[in-house]
C-alpha positions as CSV (number, residue, x, y, z in Angstrom):
1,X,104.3,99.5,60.2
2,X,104.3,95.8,60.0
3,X,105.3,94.2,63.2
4,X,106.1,97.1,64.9
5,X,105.6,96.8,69.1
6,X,102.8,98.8,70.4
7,X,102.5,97.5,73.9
8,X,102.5,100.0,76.7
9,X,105.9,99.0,78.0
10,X,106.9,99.7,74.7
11,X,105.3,103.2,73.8
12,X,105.8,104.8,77.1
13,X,109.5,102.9,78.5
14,X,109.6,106.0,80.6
15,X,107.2,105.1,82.7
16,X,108.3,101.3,82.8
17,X,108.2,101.6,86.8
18,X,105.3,103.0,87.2
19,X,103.3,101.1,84.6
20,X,104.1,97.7,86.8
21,X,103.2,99.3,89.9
22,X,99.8,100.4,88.9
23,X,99.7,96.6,87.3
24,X,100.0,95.6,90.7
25,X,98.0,97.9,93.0
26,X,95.3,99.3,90.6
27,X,93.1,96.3,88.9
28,X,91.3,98.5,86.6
29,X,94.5,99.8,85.2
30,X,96.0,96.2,84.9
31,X,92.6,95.3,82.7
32,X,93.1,98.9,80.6
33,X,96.5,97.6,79.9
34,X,95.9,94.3,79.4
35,X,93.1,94.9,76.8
36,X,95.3,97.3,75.0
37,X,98.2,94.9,74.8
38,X,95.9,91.7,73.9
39,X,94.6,94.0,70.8
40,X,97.8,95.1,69.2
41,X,99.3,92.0,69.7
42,X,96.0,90.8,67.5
43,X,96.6,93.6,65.0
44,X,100.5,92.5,64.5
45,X,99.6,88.6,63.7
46,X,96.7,89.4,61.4
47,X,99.1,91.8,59.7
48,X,101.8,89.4,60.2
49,X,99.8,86.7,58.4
50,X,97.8,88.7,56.2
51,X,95.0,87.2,57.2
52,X,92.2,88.1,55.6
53,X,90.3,91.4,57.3
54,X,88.8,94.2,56.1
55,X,90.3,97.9,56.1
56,X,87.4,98.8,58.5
57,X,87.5,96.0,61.0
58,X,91.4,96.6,61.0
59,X,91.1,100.0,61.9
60,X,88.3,100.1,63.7
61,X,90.8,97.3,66.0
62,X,93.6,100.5,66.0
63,X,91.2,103.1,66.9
64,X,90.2,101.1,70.1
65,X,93.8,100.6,70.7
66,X,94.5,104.4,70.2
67,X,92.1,104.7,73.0
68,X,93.4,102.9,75.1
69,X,96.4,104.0,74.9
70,X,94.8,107.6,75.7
71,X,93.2,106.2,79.0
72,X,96.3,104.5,80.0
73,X,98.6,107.9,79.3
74,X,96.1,109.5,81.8
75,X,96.4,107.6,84.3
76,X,100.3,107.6,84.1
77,X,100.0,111.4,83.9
78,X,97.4,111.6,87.4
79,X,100.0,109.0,89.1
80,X,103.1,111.5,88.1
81,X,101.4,114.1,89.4
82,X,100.9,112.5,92.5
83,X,104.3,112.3,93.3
């Protein structure tokens, strides 16, 4: 969906909390999130724009995101479990 929000905060508000604190404590978290959140907001303003990109490179850009997004989940998952 065009536009749509995809950032972390966004797809797991859940775990707003504990998605800061890891930010803050855990630098290798703060990069997964930062990566996943620097390529969706890519894939919104070429999509926003239309800018010209193929199909592949597109997805290819929302497959890595998906992964990301995996990783980060996780993480979130080992820190809830930790608690």
């Amino acid at each position: 969906m065009l536009s749509e929000h995809h950032d972390i905060s966004h797809e797991f508000p859940e775990y707003r909390r504990m998605i800061d604190d890891l930010r803050a404590k855990d630098p290798q978290f703060d990069a997964l999130v930062a990566k996943h959140d620097y390529i969706d907001d890519e894939i919104r303003q070429l999509e926003e724009r239309q800018s010209p990109i193929s199909d592949m490179e597109i997805e290819k850009m929302k497959f890595e995101r998906a992964a990301l997004k995996d990783q980060i989940y996780q993480c979130l998952r080992a820190e809830a479990a930790k608690v």
